[in-house]
N, C-alpha and C positions, 0 to 999 in steps of 0.2 A: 504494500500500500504506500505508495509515493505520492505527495500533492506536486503539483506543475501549477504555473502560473504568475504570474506575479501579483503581490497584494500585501495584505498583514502579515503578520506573523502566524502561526497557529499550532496547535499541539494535537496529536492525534493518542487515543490510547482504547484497548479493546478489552475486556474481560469476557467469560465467557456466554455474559448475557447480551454485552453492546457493544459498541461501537460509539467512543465521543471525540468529537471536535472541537477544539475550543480556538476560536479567533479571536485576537487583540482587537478591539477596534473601539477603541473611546472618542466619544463625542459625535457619535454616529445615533440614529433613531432604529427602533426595528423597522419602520417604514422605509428606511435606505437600505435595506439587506432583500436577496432573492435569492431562496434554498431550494433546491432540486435534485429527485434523483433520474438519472436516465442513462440508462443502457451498462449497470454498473458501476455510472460513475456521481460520483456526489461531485453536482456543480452548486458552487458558492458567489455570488456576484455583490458589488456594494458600489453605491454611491455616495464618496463623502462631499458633503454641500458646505458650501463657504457662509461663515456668518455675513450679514450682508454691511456696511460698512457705511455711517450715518452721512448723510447729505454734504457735510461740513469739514468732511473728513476725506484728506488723497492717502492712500495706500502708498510706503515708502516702500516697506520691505514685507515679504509672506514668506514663511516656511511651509504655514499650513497647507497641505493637498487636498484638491478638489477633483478631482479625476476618479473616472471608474475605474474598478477591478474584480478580475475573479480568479477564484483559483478550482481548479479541479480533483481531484482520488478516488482511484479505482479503489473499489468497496470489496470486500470479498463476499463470494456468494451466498452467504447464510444470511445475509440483512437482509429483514422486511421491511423494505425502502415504504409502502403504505402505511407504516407505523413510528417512519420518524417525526420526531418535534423539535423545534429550534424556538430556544430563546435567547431574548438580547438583554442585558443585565448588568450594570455598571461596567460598561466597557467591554463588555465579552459576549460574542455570541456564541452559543452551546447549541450544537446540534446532536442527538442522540438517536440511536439506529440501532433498534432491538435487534439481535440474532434468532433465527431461527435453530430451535435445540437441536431439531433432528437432524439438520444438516451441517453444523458447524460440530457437530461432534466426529472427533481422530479417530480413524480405520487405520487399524495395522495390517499391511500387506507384506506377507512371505516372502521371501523373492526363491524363486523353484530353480533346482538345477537344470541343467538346460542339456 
């Protein structure tokens, strides 16, 4: 499970119930976040929006970014991607991705002389 993409920061971790995401993104709303799963892959997209900057006032210098991003991660096949949920929560979006028992559970295969 590798994310691709450029954007925030994020931390990926699994147990044998989920699958969680955690993205840095302070100063963001849940309304600027788009969470998605498709074809495997968990897409994540964000827009951060610029405070807007009072009549009276010229903008000298910005660090801050305002540009989209997204990032992508292939999921492994035991998520029931119809059972995730994401929330956004001082600064951190969490996205959580039940496993399915039956199928995330390890088969041991023999390997047979030949």
């Amino acid at each position: 499970v590798v994310p691709f993409g450029g954007g925030p920061r994020l931390n990926l971790s699994e147990n044998d119930r989920e699958v969680l995401v955690e993205v840095e993104a302070p100063g963001m709303a849940a309304s600027d976040f788009e969470v998605s799963v498709d074809q495997g892959y968990l897409i994540l997209k964000g827009q951060r929006r610029s405070e807007s900057t009072p009549g009276d006032q010229q903008v000298r210098y910005r660090e801050s970014s305002t540009s989209a991003w997204q990032r992508v991660i292939a999921l492994p096949d035991a998520v029931l991607a119809d059972q995730a949920k994401a929330e956004y929560r001082r600064g951190i979006l969490q996205v959580r991705l039940p496993k399915d028992a039956a199928k995330a559970a390890s088969k041991r295969i023999p390997a047979q002389a030949a």
